[in-house]
C-alpha positions in Angstrom: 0.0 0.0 0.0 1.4 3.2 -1.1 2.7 5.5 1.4 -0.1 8.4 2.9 1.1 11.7 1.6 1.6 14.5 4.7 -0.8 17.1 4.4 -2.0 20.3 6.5 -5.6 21.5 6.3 -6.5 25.0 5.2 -8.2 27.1 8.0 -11.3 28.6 7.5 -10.3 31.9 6.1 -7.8 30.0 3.5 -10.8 27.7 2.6 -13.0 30.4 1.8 -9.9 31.9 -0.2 -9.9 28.5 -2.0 -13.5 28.3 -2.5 -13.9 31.9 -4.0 -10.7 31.9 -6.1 -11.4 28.2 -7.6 -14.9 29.0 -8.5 -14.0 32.1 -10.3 -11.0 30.6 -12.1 -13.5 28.3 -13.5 -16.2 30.9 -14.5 -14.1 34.1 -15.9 -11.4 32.2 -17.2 -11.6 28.7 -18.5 -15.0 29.4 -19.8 -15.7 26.2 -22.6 -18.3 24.4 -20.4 -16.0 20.9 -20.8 -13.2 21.9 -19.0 -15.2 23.8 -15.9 -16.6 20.3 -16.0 -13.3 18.7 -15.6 -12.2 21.2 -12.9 -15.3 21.0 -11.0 -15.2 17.4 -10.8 -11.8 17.0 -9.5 -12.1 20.2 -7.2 -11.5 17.5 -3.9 -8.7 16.5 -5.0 -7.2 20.6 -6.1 -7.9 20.6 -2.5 -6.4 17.9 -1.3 -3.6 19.0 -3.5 -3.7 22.6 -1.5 -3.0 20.3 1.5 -0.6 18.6 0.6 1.3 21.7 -0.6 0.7 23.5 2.4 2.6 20.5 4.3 5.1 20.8 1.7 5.8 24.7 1.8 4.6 25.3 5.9 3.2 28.7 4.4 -0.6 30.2 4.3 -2.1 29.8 2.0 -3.1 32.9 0.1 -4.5 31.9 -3.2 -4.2 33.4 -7.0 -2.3 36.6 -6.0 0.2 35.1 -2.9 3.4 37.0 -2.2 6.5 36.3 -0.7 6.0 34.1 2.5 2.6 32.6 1.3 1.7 30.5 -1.3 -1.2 30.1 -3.6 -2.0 28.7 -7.4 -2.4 29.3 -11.1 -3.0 27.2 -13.7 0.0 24.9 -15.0 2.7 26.9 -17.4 4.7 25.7 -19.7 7.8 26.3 -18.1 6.5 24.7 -15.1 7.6 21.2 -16.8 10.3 22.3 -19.5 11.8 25.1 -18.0 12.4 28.5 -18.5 14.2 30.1 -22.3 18.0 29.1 -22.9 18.2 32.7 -23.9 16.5 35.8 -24.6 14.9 36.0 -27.7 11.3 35.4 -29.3 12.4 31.8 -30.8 13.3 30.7 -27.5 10.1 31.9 -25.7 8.7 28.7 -23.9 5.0 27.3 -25.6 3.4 24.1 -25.8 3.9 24.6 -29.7 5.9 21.9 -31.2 6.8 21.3 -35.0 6.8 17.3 -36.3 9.0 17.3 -39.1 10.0 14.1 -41.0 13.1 14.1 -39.5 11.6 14.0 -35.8 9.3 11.0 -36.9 12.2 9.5 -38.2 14.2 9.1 -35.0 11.3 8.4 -33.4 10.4 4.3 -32.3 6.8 4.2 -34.3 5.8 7.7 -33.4 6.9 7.9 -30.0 8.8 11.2 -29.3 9.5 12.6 -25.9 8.3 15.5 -25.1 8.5 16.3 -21.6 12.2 15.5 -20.0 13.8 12.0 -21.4 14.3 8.7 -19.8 17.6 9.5 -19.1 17.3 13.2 -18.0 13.8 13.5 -16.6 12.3 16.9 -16.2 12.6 17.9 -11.9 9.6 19.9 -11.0 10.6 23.1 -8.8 11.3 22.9 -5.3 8.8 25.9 -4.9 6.3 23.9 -7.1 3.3 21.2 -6.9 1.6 20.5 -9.5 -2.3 18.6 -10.7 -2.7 17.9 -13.9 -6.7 17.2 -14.7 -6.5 17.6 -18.7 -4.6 17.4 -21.8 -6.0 19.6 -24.5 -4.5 20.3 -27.9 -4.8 24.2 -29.2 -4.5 23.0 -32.9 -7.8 21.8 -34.8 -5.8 19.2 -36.5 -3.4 17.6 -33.7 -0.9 15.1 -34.6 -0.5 13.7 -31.3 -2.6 10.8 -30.8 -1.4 9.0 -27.7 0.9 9.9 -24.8 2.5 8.0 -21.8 3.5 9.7 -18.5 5.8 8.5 -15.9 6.8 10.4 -12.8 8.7 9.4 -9.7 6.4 7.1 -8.5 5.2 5.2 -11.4 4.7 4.7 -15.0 1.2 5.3 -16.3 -0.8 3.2 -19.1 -0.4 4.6 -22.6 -3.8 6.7 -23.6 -5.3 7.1 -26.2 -6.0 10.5 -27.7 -6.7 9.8 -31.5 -11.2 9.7 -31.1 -10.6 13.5 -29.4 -8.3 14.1 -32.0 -10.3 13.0 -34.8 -13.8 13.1 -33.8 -14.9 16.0 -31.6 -14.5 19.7 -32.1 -13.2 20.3 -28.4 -9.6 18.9 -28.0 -9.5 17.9 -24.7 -8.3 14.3 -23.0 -9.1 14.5 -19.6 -7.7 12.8 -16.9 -9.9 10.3 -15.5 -8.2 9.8 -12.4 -5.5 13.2 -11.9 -2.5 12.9 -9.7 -0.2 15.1 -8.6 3.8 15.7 -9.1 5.2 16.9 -5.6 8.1 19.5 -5.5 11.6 17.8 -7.0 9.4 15.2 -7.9 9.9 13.7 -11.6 8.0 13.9 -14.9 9.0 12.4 -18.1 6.4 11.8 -21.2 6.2 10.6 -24.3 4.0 11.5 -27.2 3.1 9.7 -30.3 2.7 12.0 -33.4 0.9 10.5 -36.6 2.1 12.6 -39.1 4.3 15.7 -39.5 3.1 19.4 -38.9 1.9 22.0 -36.3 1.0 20.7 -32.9 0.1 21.9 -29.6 -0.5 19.4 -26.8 -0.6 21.0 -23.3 -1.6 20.3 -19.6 -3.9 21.8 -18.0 -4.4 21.8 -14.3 -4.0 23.1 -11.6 -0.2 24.6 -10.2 0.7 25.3 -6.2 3.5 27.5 -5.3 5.3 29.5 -3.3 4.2 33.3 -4.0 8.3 34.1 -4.9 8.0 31.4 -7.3 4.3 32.7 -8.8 6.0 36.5 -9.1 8.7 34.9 -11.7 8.3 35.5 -15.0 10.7 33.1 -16.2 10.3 30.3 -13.7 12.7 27.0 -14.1 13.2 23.6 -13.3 14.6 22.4 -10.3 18.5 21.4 -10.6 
């Protein structure tokens, strides 16, 4: 039986924080009625989650606009999992854009490219960061990516299937059916298989903990 993760409930005043902030995330800023669905039905477990980081960062909790000594939440970035720009400049701003060119496909086994971290060099989630994925959407009307495979520190998840959200409905979003969390330092690797070459844009969406210096950066990074 796995191990019970350490957590440390919100008082009042943070859960009515939580409450508000949540419900208004959902309502002024995701609003395509699937994915408040998602979020709404996996809002236990965000809180949990808020427990759980709460343990981690022994901090209040202070919701979408924490500062320094607090911490609070946003929704997951994309430099939350690859890390911030090599250098300044507009080609290396961090996106979940991604170009499949035959060459990629080519040095790929059948299709399977990584795309977050690599087996040998797996991406380290911040000290300062927890993160809940609940959703993978894809912000391209014709995605190439039609499966993917996660792993983190604790275990290696089941391939799943994207290609009948791919090719079937208008709304590109795979949700989760049962979310999980990636702890501070914790590890995420995961592999993608692309069909064809082409414009793509596969990205997580969730929910992201941190501490409130972490939350002011605009060019946050990956633990070392």
């Amino acid at each position: 039986m796995p191990r019970e993760i350490e957590r440390k409930a919100l008082t009042g005043d943070e859960r009515t924080i939580f409450d508000l902030e949540f419900d208004r995330l959902l309502t002024l800023q995701l609003r395509e009625r699937a994915l408040i669905d998602i979020f709404a039905m996996h809002k236990a477990y965000v809180l949990e989650s808020a427990e759980v980081a709460k343990e981690k960062f022994d901090s209040p909790f202070a919701g979408i606009n924490a500062g320094s000594g607090q911490f609070g939440f946003t929704f997951i970035r994309p430099e939350h999992v690859f890390g911030k720009a090599a250098a300044a400049g507009a080609e290396n701003i961090v996106t979940w854009d991604k170009t499949i060119t035959t060459a990629s496909l080519n040095g790929a086994t059948n299709g399977w490219i990584d795309w977050i971290g690599t087996d040998a060099s797996k991406a380290k989630i911040h000290k300062e960061l927890l993160i809940v994925p609940l959703c993978l959407a894809n912000y391209v009307q014709s995605p190439k990516a039609v499966a993917v495979k996660m792993h983190t520190s604790d275990r290696t998840y089941p391939v799943w299937n994207m290609e009948p959200i791919a090719k079937i409905t208008d709304t590109k979003i795979f949700e989760i059916a049962k979310p999980f969390r990636v702890l501070p330092e914790g590890e995420l690797y995961t592999e993608v298989k692309y069909e064809a070459t082409g414009k793509d844009a596969l990205a997580i969406l969730g929910i992201a903990f941190a501490k409130g210096t972490y939350l002011l950066l605009e060019n946050p990074d990956l633990s070392t």
